[in-house]
C-alpha positions in Angstrom: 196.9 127.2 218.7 199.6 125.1 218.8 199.6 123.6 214.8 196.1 121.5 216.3 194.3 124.1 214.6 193.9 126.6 211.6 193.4 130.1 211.2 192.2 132.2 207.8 190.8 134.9 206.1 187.9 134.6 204.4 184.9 136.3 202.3 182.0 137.0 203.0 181.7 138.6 206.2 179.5 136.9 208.9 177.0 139.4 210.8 179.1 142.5 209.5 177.7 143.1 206.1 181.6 143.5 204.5 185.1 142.8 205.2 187.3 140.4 206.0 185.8 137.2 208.3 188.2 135.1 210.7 187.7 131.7 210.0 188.8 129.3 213.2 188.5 125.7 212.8 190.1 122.5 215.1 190.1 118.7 215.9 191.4 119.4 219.1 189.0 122.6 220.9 191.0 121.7 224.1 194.6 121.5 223.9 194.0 123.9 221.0 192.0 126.6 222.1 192.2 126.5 225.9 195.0 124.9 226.4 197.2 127.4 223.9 194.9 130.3 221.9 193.0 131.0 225.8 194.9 134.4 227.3 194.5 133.5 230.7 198.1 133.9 232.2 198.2 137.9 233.5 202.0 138.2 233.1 202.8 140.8 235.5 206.6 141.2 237.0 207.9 144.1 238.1 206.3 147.1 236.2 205.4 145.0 233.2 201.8 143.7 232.4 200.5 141.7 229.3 198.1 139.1 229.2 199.4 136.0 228.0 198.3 133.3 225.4 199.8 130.8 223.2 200.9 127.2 223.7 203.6 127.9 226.8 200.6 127.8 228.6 200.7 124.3 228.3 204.6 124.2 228.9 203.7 126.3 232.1 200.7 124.2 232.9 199.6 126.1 235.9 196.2 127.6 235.9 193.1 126.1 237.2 191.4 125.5 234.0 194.7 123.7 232.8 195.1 121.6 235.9 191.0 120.6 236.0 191.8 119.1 232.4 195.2 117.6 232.7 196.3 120.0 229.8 200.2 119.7 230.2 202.8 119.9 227.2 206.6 118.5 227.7 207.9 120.3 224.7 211.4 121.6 225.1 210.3 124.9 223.2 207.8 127.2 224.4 205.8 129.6 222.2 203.4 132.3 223.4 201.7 135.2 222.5 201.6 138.8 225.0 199.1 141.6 224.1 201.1 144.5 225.2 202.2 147.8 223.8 205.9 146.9 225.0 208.2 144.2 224.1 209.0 142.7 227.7 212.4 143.7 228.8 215.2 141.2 229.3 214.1 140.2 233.4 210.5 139.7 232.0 211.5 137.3 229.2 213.9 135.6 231.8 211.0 134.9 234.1 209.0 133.5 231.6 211.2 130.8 230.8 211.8 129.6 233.9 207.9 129.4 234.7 207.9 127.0 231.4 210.6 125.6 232.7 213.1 126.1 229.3 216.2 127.4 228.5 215.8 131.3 227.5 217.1 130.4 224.3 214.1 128.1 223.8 211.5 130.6 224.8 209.8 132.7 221.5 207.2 135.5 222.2 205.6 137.6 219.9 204.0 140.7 221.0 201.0 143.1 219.8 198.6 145.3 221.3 194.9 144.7 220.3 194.9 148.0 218.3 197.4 146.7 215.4 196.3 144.4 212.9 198.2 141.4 214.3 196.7 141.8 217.8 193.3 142.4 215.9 193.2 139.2 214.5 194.3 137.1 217.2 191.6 138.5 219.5 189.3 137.9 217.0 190.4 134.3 216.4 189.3 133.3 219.6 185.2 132.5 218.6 185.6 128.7 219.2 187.8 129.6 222.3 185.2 131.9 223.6 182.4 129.4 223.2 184.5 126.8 225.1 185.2 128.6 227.9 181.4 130.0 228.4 180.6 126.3 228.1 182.9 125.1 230.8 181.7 128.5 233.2 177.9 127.1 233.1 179.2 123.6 234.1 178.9 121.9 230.7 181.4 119.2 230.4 183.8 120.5 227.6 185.8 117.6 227.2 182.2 116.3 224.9 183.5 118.6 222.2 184.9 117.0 219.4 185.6 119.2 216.8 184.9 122.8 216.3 184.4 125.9 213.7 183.8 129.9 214.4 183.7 132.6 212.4 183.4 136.3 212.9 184.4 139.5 211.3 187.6 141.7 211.8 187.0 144.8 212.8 189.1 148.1 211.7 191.8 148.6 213.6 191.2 150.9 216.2 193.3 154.0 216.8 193.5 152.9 220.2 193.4 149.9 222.8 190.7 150.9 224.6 188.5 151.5 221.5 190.3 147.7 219.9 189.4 146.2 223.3 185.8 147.3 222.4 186.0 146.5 218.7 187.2 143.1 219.4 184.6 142.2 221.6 181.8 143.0 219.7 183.0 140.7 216.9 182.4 138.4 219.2 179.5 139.3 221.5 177.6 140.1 218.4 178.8 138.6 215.0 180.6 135.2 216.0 179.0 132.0 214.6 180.5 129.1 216.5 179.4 125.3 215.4 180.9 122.4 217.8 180.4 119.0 217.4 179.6 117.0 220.8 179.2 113.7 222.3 176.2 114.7 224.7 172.6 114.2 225.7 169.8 116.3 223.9 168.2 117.2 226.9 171.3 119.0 228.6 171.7 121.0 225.2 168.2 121.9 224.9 169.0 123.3 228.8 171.8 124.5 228.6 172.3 125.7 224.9 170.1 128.8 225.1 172.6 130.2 228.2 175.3 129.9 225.6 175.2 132.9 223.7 176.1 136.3 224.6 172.4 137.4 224.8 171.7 135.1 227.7 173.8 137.8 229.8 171.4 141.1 231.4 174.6 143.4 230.2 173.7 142.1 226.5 172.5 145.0 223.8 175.3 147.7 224.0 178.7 147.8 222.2 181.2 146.6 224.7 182.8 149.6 224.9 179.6 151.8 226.4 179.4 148.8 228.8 182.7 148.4 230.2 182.7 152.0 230.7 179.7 151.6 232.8 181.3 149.0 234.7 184.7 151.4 235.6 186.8 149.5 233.0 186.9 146.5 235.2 186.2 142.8 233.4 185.5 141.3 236.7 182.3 143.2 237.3 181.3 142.7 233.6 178.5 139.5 234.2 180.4 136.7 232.4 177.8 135.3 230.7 178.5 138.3 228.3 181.6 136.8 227.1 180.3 134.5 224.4 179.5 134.1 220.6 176.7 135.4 219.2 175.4 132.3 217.8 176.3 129.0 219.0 174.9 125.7 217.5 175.3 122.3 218.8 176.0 118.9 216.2 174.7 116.2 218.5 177.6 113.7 217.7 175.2 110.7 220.0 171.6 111.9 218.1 172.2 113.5 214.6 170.5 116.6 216.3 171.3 120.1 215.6 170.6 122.6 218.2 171.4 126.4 217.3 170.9 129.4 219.9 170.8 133.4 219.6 171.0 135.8 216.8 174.0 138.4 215.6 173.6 141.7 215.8 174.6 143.6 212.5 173.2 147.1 213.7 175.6 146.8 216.8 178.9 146.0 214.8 178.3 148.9 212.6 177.9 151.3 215.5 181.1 149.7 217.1 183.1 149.8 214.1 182.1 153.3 213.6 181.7 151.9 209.5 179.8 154.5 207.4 178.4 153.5 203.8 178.2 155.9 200.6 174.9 157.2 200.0 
């Protein structure tokens, strides 16, 4: 997140009835969470692939989303984050740099795949991120958010990427909380508030895994309202109103993370 936000553990779980939740909060949801924590840079050179997060994206400053915003970082370092089975090889790391336009020397990457607990927990981190980024794709103006906090609970980690992928999701889709504090006009969040959250979307009520299955294991035909908390609620900044949309889905987490309990 670029130190403009903080990430923790903490007890008890959200919507998952035990375990670990991943507490996300930040003073700066933009530069923080789109502008670094947002994977949207596909790295893909010669017969590597890994999506990329992380603050270089600001270094890089290249995607739309950046651009629209006037998200840019001058840094001499750049810091980012691949979700990958392999560690980039030497030509890979090389071409990174020079996209941020540093030094190799300057350029640090960590990588993890999404079924290990690191790449867990930074997927999972993402709540407020999500919610930003659902916000901005049904043309709310996200530059009203002020401040923001999400929670929702860590899954077990999965035995594969395919099954984390799912797992990971449905933390999400069905157990994030997200709260965001905005400078905006009651009437557009009574509008646009109950599109928010992830039920809004007609692929809503399966584990993520079943649906994109059904969908050939392609995101692009996945309807993208999906991708959104759970539960999103609105702090009218301008009012004093609190608006709060959708519902978590407890009985869907516990299929997806196949969790059993004693009898």
């Amino acid at each position: 997140m670029g130190g403009m936000g903080s990430v923790r553990n903490s007890l008890p779980a959200t919507a998952s009835g035990g375990g670990p939740t991943i507490v996300v909060e930040t003073d700066h949801p933009l530069e923080a969470c789109i502008g670094a924590q947002y994977a949207g840079w596909p790295i893909k050179f010669d017969d590597y692939f890994a999506m990329g997060s992380g603050p270089m994206r600001l270094r890089r400053g290249r995607e739309a989303i950046l651009v629209e915003h006037e998200l840019r970082e001058q840094e001499d370092r750049a810091v980012g984050v691949l979700e990958s089975r392999q560690l980039p090889p030497a030509s890979v790391c090389l071409q990174i740099a020079d996209e941020c336009q540093v030094p190799p020397e300057h350029l640090c990457l960590l990588v993890a795949p999404v079924s290990s607990l690191a790449g867990t927990v930074q997927v999972v981190a993402r709540s407020i991120e999500t919610a930003i980024h659902k916000l901005h794709a049904i043309d709310f103006d996200i530059r009203q958010i002020r401040s923001a906090w999400g929670a929702a609970p860590l899954p077990p980690v999965a035995i594969n990427d395919l099954q984390g992928i799912g797992r990971t999701n449905d933390a999400i889709l069905y157990g994030a909380e997200v709260t965001l504090w905005v400078h905006a006009d009651d009437d557009e969040l009574r509008q646009l508030g109950p599109l928010a959250p992830s039920c809004s979307s007609r692929d809503y009520g399966r584990p993520f895994a079943e649906i994109f299955s059904a969908f050939d294991h392609d995101f692009y035909k996945i309807d993208p309202l999906l991708f959104s908390p759970a539960v999103m609620s609105f702090v009218n900044l301008r009012s004093g109103r609190c608006f709060r949309f959708g519902q978590a889905r407890p009985d869907l987490l516990g299929k997806s993370f196949g969790c059993e309990s004693a009898s």
